[in-house]
C-alpha positions in Angstrom: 0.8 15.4 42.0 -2.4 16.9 40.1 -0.7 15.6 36.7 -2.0 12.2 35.0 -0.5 10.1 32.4 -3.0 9.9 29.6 -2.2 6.6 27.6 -3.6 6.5 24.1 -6.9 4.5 23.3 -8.7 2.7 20.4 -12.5 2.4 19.5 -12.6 -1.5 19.5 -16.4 -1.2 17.7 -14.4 0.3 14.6 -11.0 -1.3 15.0 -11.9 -5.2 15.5 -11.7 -8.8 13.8 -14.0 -9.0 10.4 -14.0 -12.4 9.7 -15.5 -13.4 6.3 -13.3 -10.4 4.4 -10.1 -11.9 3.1 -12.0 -13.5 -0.3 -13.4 -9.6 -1.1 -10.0 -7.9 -0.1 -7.7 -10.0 -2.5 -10.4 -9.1 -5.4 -11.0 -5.7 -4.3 -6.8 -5.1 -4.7 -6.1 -7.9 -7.4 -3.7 -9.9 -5.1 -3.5 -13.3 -5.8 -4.7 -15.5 -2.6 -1.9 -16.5 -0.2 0.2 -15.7 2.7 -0.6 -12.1 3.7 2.1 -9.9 5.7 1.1 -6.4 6.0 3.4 -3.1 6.7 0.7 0.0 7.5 1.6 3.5 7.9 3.8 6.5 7.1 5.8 4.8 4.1 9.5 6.6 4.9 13.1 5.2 5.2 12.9 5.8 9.0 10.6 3.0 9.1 12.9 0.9 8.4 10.7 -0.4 5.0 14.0 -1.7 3.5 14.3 -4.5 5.8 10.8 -5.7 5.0 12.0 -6.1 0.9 14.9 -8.2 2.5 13.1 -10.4 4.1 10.4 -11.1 1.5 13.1 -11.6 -1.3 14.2 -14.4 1.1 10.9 -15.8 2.2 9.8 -16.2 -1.9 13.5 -18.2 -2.1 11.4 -20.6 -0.1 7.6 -19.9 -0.1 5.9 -19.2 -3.8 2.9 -17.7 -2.2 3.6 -14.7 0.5 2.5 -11.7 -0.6 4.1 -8.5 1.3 1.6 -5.5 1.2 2.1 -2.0 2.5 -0.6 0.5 3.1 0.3 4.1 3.5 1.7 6.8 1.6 5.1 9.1 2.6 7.8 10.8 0.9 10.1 7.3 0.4 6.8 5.3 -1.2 8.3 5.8 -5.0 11.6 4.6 -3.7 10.3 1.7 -1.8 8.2 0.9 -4.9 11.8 1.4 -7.5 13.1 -1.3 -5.2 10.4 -4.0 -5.2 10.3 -3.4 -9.2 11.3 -6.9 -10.0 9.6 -8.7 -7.1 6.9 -10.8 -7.6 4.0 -10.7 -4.6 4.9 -7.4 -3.6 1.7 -4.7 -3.0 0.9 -1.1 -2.5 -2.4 0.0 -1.8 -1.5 3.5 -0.9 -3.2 5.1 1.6 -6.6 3.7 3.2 -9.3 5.5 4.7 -9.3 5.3 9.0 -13.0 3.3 8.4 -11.7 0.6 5.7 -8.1 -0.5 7.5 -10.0 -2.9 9.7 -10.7 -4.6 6.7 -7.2 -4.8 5.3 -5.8 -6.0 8.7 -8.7 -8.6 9.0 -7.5 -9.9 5.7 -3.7 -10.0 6.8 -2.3 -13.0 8.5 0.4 -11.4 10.2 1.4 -7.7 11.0 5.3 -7.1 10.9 6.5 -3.5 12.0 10.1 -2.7 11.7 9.9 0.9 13.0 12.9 1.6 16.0 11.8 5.2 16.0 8.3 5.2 17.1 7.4 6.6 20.3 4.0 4.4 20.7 3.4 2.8 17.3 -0.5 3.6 16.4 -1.0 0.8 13.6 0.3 -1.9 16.0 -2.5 -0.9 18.2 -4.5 -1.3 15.1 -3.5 -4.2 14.0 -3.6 -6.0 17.4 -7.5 -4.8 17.9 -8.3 -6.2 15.1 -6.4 -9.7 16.2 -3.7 -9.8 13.7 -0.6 -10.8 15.4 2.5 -8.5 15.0 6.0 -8.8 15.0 8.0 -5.4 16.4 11.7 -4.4 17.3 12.8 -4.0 20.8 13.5 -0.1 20.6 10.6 1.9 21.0 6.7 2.0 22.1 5.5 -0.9 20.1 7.5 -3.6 22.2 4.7 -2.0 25.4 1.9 -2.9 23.3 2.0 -6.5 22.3 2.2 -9.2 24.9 5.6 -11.3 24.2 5.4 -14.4 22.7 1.1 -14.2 23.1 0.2 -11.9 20.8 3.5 -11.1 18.7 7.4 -11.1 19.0 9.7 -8.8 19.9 13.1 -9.0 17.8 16.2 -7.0 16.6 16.5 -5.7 13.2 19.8 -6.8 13.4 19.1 -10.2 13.4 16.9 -10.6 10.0 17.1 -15.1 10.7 15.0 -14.9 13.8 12.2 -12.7 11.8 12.1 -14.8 9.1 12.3 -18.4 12.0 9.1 -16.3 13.6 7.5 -15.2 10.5 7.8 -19.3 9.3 6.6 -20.6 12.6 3.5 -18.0 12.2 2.0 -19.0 9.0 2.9 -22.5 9.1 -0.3 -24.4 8.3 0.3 -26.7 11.2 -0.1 -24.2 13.6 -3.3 -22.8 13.0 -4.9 -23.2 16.2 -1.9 -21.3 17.3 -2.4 -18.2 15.4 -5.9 -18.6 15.7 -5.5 -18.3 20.2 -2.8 -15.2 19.7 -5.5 -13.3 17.5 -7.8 -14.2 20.0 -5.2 -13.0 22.9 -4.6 -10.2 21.1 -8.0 -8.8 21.0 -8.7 -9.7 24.4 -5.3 -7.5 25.7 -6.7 -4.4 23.8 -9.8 -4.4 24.8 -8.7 -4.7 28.2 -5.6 -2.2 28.4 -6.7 0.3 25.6 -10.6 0.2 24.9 -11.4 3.9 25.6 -14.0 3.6 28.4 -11.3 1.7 30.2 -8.5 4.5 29.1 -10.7 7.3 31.0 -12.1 5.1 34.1 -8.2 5.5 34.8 -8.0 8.6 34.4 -11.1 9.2 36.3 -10.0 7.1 39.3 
């Protein structure tokens, strides 16, 4: 009865929205402007990275302008990189220093994580203070993160057609104001569950 559970905490000054960054991000990495889905971490097959080629070779059957960009280094990166050889609009921008990521996810449009082996999922937490909406498996920490259908989506990795339905529905140009409220969501959830001064109040209490 002495023991508390310590959940993990972000600094929201360092980890939030930058708007005004996307124009200086694609020139800073040479990616052409478009629809920007971002993969950050540990770059290794337990990841489940392979599913994230899949589903871009079958988003640019449809959609000439999403760009699929991974940031992180790990021992499956040259691998991952062999396999997106011949795709267009696919990026690697190795790994990015803890003070510059909440530039790339301020840039991103939407955050897609396909881990079923994480235990908490730090970059979601990442991503979501910084109001990019994310879309994570249902094994796992992630799925505790995120608030369903608000700030992301939580799917199987066995059913590819609803991540691609979800990833469509999110970048659709028609539903702006949409994305726009589930950034906003987003950064309003962390701040209020995972904002460090709120972390140790509870564990004071």
């Amino acid at each position: 009865d002495k023991l508390k559970f310590i959940p993990k905490g972000i600094d929201t000054e360092v980890f939030r929205y930058i708007p005004g960054i996307r124009n200086l991000f694609h020139k800073l990495f040479n990616i052409p402007e478009g629809i920007n889905l971002l993969y950050a971490g540990r770059i290794s097959k337990d990841k489940n990275v392979d599913f994230l080629i899949d589903l871009h070779k079958r988003l640019s059957e449809k959609y000439q302008d999403i760009n699929l960009i991974f940031a992180g280094n790990g021992p499956y990166l040259k691998n991952l990189k062999q396999k997106a050889k011949h795709l267009n609009r696919v990026y690697f921008l190795g790994k990015i220093k803890r003070e510059k990521l909440p530039e790339v996810y301020s840039a991103s449009d939407l955050f897609l994580f396909p881990s079923t082996t994480d235990t908490f999922g730090m970059v979601v937490l990442e991503a979501q203070a910084c109001g990019i909406p994310a879309l994570v498996t249902e094994e796992g920490g992630p799925k505790n993160i995120i608030l369903p259908d608000e700030t992301g989506f939580i799917l199987s990795t066995n059913e590819p057609d609803a991540w691609i339905s979800k990833i469509e529905e999110i970048i659709s140009n028609s539903n702006y104001s949409e994305w726009n409220l589930r950034r906003q969501k987003a950064i309003e959830n962390i701040k209020k569950r995972f904002k460090w001064e709120v972390v140790i109040q509870s564990i004071l209490m």
